[in-house]
C-alpha positions as CSV (number, residue, x, y, z in Angstrom):
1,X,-3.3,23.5,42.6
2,X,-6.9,23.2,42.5
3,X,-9.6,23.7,45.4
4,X,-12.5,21.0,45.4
5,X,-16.0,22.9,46.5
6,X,-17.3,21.8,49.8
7,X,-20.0,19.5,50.0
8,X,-23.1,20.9,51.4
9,X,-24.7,20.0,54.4
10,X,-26.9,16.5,54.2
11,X,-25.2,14.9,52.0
12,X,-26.1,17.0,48.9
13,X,-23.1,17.3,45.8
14,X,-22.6,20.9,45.2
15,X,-22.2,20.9,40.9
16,X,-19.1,22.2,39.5
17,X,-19.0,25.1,37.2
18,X,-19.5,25.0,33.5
19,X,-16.2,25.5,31.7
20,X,-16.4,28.9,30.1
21,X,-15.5,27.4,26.5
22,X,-19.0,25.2,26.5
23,X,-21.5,28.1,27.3
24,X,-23.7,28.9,25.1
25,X,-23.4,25.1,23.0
26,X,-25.9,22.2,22.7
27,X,-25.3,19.2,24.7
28,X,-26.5,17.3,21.5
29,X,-24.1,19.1,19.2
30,X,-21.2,18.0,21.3
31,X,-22.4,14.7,21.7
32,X,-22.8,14.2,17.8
33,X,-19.3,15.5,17.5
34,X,-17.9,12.8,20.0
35,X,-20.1,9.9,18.0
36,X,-18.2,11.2,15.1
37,X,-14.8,10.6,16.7
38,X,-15.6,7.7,17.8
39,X,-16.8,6.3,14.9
40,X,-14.2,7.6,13.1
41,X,-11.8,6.3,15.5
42,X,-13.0,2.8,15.7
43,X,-13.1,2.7,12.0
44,X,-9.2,4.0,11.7
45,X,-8.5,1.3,14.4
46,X,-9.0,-1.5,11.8
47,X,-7.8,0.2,8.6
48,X,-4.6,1.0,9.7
49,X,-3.4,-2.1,11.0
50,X,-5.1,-3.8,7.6
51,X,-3.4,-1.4,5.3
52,X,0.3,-1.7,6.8
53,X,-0.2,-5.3,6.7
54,X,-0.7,-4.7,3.1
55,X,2.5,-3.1,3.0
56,X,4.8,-5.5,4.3
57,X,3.1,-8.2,2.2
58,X,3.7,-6.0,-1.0
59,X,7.5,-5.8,0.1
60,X,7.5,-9.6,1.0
61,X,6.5,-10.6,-2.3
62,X,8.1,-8.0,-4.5
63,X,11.0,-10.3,-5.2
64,X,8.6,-13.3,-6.2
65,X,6.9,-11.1,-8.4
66,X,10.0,-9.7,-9.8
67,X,11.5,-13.1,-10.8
68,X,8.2,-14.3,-12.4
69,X,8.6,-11.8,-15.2
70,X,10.6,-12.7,-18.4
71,X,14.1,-11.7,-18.7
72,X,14.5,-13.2,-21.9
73,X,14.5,-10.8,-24.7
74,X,14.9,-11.1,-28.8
75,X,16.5,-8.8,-31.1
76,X,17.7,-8.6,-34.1
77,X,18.5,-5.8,-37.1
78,X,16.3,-4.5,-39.5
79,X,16.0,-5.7,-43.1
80,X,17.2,-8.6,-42.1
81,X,14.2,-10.9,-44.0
82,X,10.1,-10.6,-44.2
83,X,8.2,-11.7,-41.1
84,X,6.7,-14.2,-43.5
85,X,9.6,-16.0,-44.5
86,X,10.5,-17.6,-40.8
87,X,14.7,-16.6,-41.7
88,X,16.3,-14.1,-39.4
89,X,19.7,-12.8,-40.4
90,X,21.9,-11.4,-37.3
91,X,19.7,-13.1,-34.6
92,X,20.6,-13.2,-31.0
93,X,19.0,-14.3,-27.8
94,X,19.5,-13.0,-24.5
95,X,18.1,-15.1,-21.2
96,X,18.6,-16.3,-17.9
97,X,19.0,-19.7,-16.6
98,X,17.5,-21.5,-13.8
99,X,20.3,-20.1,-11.5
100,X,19.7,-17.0,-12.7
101,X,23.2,-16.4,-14.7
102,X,22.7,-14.6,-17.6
103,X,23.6,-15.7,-21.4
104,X,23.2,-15.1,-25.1
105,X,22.9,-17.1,-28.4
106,X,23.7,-15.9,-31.6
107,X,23.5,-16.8,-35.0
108,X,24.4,-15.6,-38.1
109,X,20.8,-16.7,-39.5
110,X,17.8,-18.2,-38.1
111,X,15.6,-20.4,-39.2
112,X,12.0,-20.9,-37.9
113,X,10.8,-24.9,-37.4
């Protein structure tokens, strides 16, 4: 429980002690530090909203950008012709459809058109 000083007579406010911790310190060093706060507050006040925005876009569209890549691959064995010559012995193709099921191709040789 705490006591509130009296007011003197006529009106007049008596002031209330210093706290013991803010002797001895600048008023306009603890003013600069409270600018710096609040600056610092008002600046973490839009970031952080902006940057977990950012986050749940990024999860939103992960999918999208997941399907977008190419799931199609090409492979085939080595020594199986020169680059050059457009024949590929042992070729097989693997890929996805439009409803994404997956399927391969192969073919004994390969011919390019």
């Amino acid at each position: 429980m705490t006591i509130a000083p009296m007011p003197a007579r006529g009106g007049a406010r008596v002031r209330a002690p210093i706290p013991a911790r803010r002797i001895g310190r600048p008023v306009q060093v603890v003013v600069a530090r409270m600018a710096r706060r609040r600056w610092l507050l008002a600046l973490l006040k839009r970031l952080l909203p902006l940057a977990a925005l950012a986050l749940l876009a990024a999860l939103a569209l992960w999918p999208e950008l997941e399907r977008e890549a190419d799931h199609s691959r090409l492979s085939y064995r080595r020594g199986g012709g020169t680059p050059e010559s457009g024949k590929m012995v042992g070729a097989s193709y693997h890929g996805v459809d439009a409803n994404n099921r997956p399927y391969t191709m192969t073919a004994a040789t390969a011919h390019q058109v």
